[in-house]
C-alpha positions as CSV (number, residue, x, y, z in Angstrom):
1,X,75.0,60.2,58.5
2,X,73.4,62.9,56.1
3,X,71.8,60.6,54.0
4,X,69.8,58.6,56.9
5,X,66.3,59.0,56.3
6,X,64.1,60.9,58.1
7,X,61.4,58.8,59.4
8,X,58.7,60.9,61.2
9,X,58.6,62.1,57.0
10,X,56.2,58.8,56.6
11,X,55.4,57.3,60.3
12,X,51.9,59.0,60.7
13,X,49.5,59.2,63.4
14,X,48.8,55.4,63.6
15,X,51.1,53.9,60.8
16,X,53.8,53.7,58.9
17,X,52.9,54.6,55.7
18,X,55.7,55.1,52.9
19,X,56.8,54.6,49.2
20,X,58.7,51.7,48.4
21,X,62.4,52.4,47.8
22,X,62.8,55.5,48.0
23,X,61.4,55.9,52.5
24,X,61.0,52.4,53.3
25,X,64.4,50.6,52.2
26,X,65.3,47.1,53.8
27,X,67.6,49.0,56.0
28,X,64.6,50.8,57.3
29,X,62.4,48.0,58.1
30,X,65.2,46.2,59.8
31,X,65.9,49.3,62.4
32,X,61.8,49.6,62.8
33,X,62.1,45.7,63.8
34,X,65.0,46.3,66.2
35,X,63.1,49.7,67.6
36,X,59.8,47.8,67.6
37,X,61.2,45.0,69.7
38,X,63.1,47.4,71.8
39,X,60.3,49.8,72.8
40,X,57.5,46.9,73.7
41,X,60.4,45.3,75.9
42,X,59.8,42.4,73.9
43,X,63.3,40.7,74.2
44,X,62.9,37.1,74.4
45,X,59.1,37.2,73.6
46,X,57.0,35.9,70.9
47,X,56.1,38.5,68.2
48,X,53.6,38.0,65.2
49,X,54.7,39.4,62.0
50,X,52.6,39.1,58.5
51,X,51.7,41.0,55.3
52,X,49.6,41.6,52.0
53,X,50.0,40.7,49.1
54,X,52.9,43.8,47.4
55,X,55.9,42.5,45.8
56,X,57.5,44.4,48.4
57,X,56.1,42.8,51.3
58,X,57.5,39.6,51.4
59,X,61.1,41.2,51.6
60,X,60.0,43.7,54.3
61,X,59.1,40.8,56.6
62,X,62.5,39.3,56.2
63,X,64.4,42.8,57.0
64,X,62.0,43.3,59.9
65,X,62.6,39.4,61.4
66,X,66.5,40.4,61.0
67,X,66.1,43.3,63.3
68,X,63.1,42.2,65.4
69,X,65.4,38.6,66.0
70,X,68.8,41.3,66.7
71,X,67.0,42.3,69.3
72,X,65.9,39.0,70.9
73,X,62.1,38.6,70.1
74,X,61.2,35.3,68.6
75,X,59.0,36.3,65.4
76,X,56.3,34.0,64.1
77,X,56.2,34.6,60.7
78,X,52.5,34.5,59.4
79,X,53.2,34.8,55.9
80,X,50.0,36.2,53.4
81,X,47.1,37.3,55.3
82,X,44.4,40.2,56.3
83,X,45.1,42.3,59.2
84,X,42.7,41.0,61.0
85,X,44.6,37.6,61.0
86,X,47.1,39.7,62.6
87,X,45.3,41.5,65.3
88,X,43.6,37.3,66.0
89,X,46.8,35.9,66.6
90,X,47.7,39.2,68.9
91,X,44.6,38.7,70.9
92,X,44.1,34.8,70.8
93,X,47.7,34.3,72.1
94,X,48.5,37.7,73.6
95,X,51.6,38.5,71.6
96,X,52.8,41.8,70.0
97,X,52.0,41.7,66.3
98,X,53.2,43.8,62.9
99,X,51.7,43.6,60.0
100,X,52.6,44.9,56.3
101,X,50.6,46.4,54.4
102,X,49.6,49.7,53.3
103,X,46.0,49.1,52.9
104,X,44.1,51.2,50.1
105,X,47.1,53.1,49.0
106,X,48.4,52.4,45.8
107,X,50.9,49.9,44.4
108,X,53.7,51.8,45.1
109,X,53.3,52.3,49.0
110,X,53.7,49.6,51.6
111,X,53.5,49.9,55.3
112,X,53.6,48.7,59.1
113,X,50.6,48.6,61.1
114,X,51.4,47.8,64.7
115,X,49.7,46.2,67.8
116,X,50.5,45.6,71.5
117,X,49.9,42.5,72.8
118,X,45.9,41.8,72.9
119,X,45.5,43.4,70.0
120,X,45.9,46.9,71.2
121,X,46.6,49.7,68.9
122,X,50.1,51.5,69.1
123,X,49.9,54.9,67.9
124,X,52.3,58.1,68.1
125,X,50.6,58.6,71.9
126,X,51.4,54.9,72.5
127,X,54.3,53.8,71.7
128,X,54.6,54.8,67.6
129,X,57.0,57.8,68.4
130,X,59.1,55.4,70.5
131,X,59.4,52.7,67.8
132,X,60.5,55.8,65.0
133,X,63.3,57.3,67.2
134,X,64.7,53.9,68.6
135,X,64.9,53.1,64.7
136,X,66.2,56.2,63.7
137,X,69.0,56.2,66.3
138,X,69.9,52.8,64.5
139,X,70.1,54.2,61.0
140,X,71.8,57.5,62.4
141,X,74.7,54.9,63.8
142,X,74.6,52.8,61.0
143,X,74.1,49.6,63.1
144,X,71.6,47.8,65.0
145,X,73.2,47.3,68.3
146,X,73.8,43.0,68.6
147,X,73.0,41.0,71.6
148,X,75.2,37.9,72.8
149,X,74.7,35.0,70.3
150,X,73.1,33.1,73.3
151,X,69.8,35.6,73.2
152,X,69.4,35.9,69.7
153,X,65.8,35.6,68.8
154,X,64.5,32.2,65.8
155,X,62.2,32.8,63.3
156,X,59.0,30.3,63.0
157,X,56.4,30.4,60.1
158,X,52.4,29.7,60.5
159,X,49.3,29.8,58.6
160,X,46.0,30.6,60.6
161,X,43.5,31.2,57.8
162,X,41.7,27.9,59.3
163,X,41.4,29.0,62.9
164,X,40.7,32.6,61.9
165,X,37.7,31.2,59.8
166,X,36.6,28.9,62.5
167,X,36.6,31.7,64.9
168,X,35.0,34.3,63.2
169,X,32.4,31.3,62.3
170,X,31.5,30.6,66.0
171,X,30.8,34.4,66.8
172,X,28.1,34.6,64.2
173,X,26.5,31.7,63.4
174,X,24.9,31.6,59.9
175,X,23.5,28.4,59.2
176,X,19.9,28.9,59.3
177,X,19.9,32.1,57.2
178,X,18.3,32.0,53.8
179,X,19.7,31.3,50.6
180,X,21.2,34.5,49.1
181,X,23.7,35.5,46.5
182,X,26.6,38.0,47.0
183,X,29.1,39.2,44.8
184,X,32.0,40.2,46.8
185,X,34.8,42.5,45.0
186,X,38.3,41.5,46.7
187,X,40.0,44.3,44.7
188,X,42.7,42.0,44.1
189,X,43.6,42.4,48.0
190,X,43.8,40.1,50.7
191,X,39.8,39.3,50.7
192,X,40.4,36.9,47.8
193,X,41.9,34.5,50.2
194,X,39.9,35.2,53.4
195,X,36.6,35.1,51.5
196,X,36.4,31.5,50.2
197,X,37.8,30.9,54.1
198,X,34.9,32.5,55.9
199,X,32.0,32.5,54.0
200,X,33.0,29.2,52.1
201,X,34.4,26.2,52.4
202,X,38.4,26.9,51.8
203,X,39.1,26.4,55.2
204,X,37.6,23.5,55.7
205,X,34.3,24.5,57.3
206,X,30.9,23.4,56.9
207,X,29.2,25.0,53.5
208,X,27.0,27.8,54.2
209,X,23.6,28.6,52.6
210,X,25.6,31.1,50.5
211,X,26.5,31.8,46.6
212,X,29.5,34.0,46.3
213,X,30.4,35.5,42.7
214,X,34.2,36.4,43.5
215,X,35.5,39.7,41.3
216,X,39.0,40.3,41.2
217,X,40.1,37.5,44.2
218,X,43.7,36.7,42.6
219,X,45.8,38.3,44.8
220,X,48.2,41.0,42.8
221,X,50.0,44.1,44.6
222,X,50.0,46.3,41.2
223,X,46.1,46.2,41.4
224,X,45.4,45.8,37.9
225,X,41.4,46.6,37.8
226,X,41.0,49.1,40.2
227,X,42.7,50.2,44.0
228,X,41.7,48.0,46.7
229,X,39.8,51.5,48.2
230,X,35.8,51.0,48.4
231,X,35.6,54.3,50.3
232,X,36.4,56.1,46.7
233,X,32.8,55.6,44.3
234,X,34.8,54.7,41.1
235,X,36.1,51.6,42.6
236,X,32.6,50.3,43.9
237,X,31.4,50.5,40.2
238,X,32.3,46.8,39.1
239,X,30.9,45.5,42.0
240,X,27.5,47.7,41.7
241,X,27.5,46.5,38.0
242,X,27.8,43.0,38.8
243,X,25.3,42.7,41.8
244,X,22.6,44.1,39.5
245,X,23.3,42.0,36.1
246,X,23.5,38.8,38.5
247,X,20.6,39.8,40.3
248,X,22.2,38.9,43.8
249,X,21.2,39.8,47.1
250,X,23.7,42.5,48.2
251,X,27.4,43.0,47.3
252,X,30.7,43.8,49.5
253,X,33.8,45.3,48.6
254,X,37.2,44.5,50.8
255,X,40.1,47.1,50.9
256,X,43.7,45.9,50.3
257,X,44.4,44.5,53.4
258,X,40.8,43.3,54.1
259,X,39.9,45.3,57.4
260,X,37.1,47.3,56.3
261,X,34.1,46.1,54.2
262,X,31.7,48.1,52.1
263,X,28.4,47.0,51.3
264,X,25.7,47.7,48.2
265,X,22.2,46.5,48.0
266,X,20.4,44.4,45.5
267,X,20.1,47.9,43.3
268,X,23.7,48.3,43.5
269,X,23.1,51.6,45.9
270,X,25.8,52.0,48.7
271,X,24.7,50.8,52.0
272,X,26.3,53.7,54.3
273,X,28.7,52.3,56.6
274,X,26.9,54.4,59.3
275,X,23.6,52.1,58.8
276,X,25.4,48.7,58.7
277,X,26.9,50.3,62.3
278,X,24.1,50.8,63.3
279,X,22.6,47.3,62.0
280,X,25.6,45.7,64.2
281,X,24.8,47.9,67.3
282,X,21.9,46.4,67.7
283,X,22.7,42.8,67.2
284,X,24.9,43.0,69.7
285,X,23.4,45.1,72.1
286,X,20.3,42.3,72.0
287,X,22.5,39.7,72.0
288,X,24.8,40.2,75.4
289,X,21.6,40.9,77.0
290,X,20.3,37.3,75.6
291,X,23.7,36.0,76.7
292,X,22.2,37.3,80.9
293,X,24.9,40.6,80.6
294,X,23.7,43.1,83.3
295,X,24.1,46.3,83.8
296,X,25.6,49.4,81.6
297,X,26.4,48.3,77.8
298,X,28.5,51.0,75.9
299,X,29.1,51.2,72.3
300,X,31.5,53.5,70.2
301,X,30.9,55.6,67.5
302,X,33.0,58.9,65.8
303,X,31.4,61.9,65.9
304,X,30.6,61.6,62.3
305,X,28.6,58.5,61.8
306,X,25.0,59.2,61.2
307,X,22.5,60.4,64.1
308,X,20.9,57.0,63.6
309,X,23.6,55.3,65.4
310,X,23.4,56.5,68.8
311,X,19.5,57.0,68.6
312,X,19.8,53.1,67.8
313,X,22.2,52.1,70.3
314,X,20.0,54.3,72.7
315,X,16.9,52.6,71.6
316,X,18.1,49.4,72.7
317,X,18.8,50.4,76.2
318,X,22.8,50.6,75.5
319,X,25.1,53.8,76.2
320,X,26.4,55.4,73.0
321,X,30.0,56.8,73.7
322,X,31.0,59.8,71.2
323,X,35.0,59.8,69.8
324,X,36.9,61.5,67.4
325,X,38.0,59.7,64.3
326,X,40.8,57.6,64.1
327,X,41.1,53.7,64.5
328,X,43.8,53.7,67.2
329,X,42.1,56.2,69.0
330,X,38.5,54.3,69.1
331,X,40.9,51.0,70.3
332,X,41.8,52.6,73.4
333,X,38.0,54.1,74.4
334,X,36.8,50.5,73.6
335,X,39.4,49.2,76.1
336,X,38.7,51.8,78.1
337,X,35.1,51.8,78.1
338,X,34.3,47.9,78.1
339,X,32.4,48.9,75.0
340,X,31.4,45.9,73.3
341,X,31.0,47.4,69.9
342,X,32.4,50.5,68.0
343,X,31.5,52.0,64.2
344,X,33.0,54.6,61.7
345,X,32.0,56.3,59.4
346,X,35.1,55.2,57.1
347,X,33.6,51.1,57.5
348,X,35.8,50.4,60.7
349,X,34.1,48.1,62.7
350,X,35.1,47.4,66.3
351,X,34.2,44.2,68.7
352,X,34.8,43.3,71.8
353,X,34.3,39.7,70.8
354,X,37.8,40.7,68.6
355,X,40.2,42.3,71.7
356,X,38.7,45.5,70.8
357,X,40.1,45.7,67.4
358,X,38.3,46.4,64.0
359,X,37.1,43.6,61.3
360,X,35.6,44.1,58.6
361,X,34.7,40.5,57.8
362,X,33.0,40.3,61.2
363,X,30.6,43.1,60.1
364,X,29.6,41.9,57.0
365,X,29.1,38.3,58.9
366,X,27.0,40.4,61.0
367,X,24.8,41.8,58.3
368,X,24.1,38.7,56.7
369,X,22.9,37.1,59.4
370,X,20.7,40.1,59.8
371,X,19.5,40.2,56.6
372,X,19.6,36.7,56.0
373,X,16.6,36.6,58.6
374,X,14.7,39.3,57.5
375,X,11.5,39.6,55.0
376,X,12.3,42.2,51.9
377,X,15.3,43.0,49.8
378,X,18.3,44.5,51.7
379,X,17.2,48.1,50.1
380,X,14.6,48.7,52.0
381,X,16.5,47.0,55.6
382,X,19.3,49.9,54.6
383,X,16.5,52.9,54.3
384,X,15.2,52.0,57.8
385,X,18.8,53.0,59.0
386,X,19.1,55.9,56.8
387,X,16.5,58.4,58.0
388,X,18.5,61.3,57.7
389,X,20.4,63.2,54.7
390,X,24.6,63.3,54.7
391,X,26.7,65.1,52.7
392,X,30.2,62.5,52.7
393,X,33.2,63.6,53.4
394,X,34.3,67.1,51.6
395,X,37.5,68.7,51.4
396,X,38.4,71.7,50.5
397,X,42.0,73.5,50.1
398,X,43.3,76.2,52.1
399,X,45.8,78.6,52.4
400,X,44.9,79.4,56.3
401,X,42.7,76.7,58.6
402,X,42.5,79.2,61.5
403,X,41.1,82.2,59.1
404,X,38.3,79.9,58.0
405,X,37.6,78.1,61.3
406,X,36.9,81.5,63.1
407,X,34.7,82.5,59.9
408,X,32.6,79.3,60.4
409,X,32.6,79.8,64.1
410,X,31.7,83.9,64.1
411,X,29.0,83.1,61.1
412,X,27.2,80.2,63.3
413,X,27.8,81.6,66.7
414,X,24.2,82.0,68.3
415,X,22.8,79.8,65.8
416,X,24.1,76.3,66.8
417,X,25.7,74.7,69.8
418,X,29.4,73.8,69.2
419,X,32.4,71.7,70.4
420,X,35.6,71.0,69.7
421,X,35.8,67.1,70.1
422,X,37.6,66.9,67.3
423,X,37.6,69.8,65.2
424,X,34.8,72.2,65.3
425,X,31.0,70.4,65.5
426,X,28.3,72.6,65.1
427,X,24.6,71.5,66.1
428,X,21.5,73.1,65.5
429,X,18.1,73.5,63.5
430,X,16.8,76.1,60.8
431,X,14.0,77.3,63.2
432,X,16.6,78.0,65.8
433,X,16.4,75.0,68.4
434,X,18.9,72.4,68.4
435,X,16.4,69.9,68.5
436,X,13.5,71.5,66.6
437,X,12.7,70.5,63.1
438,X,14.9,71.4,60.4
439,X,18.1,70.3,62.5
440,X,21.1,69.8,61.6
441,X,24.9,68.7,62.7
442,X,28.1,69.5,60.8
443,X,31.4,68.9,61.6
444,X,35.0,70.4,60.2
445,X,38.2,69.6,60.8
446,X,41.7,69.8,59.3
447,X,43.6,66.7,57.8
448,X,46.7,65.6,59.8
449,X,49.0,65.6,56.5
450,X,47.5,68.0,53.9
451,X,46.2,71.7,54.1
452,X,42.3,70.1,54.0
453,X,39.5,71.1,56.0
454,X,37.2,68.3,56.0
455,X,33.5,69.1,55.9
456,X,30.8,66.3,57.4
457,X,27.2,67.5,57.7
458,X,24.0,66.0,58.2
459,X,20.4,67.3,58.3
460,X,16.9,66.2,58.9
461,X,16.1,66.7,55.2
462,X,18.0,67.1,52.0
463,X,16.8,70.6,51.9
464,X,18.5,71.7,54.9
465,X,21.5,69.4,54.6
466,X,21.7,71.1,51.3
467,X,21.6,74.8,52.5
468,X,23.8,74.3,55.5
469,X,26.1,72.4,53.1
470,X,26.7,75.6,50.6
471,X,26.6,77.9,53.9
472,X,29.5,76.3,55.3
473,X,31.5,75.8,52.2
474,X,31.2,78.6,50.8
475,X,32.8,80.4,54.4
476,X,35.2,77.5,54.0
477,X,36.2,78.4,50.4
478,X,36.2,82.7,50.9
């Protein structure tokens, strides 16, 4: 058919991310359920399936049950929740899961984030690219081929906000921290219901020694105050407003679909994600080896997070594994590895405790108890974690990547050590050691969808950060 969509246009690395109506169509989502099913051979199995809160979503859900349930798998329908609820049901009851959302991405996008059983990621390397063509060879015949009547799959609906919240309760137990205010910013996204779950008493659990100031917690898809995206600094500024004027302890932001958590201090500074990492490394690191755990301990971070993070997780006596970036990626090393935690620089956080996958709610429990038990205002905690000067993430357009990767490479040749992990890293120091004073690290590496060279660098000291900053962007930029 000529007018069948072309779906590797919006099925990305890890996701399927597209705009409403005009890529993802009911049609669509009903072959992705049918391919979904097909390619995880799960016929006659139990699949998880919930969303966020876009208009769009609720509709999605009942396209993909038609063509998940076509195809024989039973689908549990979990109706409104965070994709974390997701990826607990997936590794509490070992079932495949999908859920909808499209995260931080504006009003007009939804999506499909999928998972094996376990809670296992399913990227293009792992089953993604499978899923697209099985669905495209549906569209491109215009039907979803139809099983006997006899093996047909049901569809079921659930809620498991309570056991979520009692679970993520018993992994970090909070009761004895001291009293402390936060004002969490749910960016009208799925945050606004798993907030008053977790840290209060929604769900039915015990009431902690916690005051939460709620911003934006109604849940509305057309995000009317700001996008549900905490990594961007314009949408942090109601919540750094609001933790000073109430004078509160610390603040945390949620993205749309509630898996990643940002976190300001009592001045309203940004906490960097690589510090609360860090922060988390630690805590569990010390706790498994309370718990009697013997022997190696590894924990995951990308080769962007700050220095700090492996120094810390070597300080403790752990092994820090290095990755490149990308959430479905750092899934498979943690399985891989045993690790028993994993940070990004992006505010992914990875547990063990969680089948491997990332929850951002789990961090910020993490944090709190942390900082609930500690003597001086979560400013000064942060700066102990923050030693070293970053530049953030910096993109630049250009016409050709290889041109300006080899100008880098020839301009830094015999000045820094370099590998290709994942991009280009460069390492080195201003006095000409790698590990003399004055070092520094950068990294660049092109986007996956856009003609971007990303630029991450980090130094000793501003000064050098600063000089190795302009250096490398201005080659970049020639």
């Amino acid at each position: 058919m000529s007018n069948t969509p072309d779906l590797s246009a919006f099925i990305k690395a890890y996701d399927v991310r597209g705009l409403v109506g005009s890529q993802l169509t009911d049609e669509v989502v009903e072959a992705l359920g049918a391919g979904f099913v097909d390619e995880l051979g799960a016929a006659g199995q139990r699949i998880a399936v919930g969303h966020d809160m876009r208009d769009s979503s609720p509709g999605f859900v009942a396209a993909f049950a038609r063509g998940a349930t076509a195809r024989g798998a039973h689908v549990e329908n979990l109706g409104l929740c965070s994709t974390d609820e997701t990826y607990f049901v997936s590794g509490r009851d070992g079932v495949a899961a999908a859920m909808f959302t499209a995260s931080h991405n504006p009003a007009t996008y939804n999506g499909i984030k999928f998972c094996r059983a376990g809670a296992q990621g399913v990227s293009l390397d792992t089953g993604l690219a499978g899923i697209r063509d099985r669905a495209q060879a549906y569209l491109d015949a215009g039907a979803i081929e139809p099983l006997p009547a006899d093996s047909v799959g049901t569809v079921t609906t659930r809620d498991v906000l309570a056991d979520y919240a009692a679970y993520l309760r018993e992994l970090v137990d909070l009761s004895t921290v001291r009293p402390l205010t936060i004002v969490v910013d749910a960016g009208n996204g799925m945050g606004g219901m798993t907030v008053p779950a977790v840290l209060g008493t929604a769900a039915g659990l015990p009431a902690l020694p916690l005051t939460i100031i709620p911003l934006y917690f109604e849940l509305d898809g057309t995000f009317p105050n700001h996008e549900a995206n905490p990594l961007e600094p314009a949408n942090l500024v109601d919540l750094q407003k609001a933790v000073v004027e109430h004078g509160a302890d610390l603040g945390l932001a949620f993205d749309g679909d509630a898996d990643r958590c940002f976190v300001v201090d009592e001045l309203g500074q940004p906490v960097t994600p690589s510090a609360v990492a860090a922060i988390v490394a630690r805590r569990e690191v010390e706790r498994v080896r309370a718990a009697g755990e013997t022997g190696a301990i590894s924990v995951v971070h990308n080769l962007i997070t700050s220095r700090i993070v492996p120094e810390t997780i070597e300080a403790v006596g752990a092994e820090p594994v290095r990755t490149r970036v990308g959430h479905s990626l750092i899934k498979d090393v943690m399985h891989a590895t045993g690790a028993i935690f994993g940070g990004e620089h992006s505010a992914h956080y990875y547990f063990r405790d969680f089948w491997g996958a990332d929850n951002g709610m789990l961090a910020a429990l993490h944090l709190i108890a942390q900082f609930g038990g500690y003597d001086g205002p979560l400013s000064q905690l942060a700066a102990e974690y923050t030693p070293y000067t970053a530049s953030g993430e910096i993109n630049s357009v250009v016409d050709d990547v290889p041109a300006a990767y080899t100008r880098v490479v020839e301009a830094f040749t015999g000045r820094a050590e370099i590998d290709d992990l994942d991009g280009l890293t460069f390492t080195g120091s201003l006095d000409g050691g790698s590990a003399g004073s004055g070092w520094y690290w950068f990294n660049v590496r092109p986007s996956n969808t856009e003609p971007l060279l990303r630029l991450n660098a980090e130094a000793e000291t501003p000064a050098v950060m600063e000089a190795i900053r302009d250096e490398v962007l201005a080659l970049i930029r020639a």
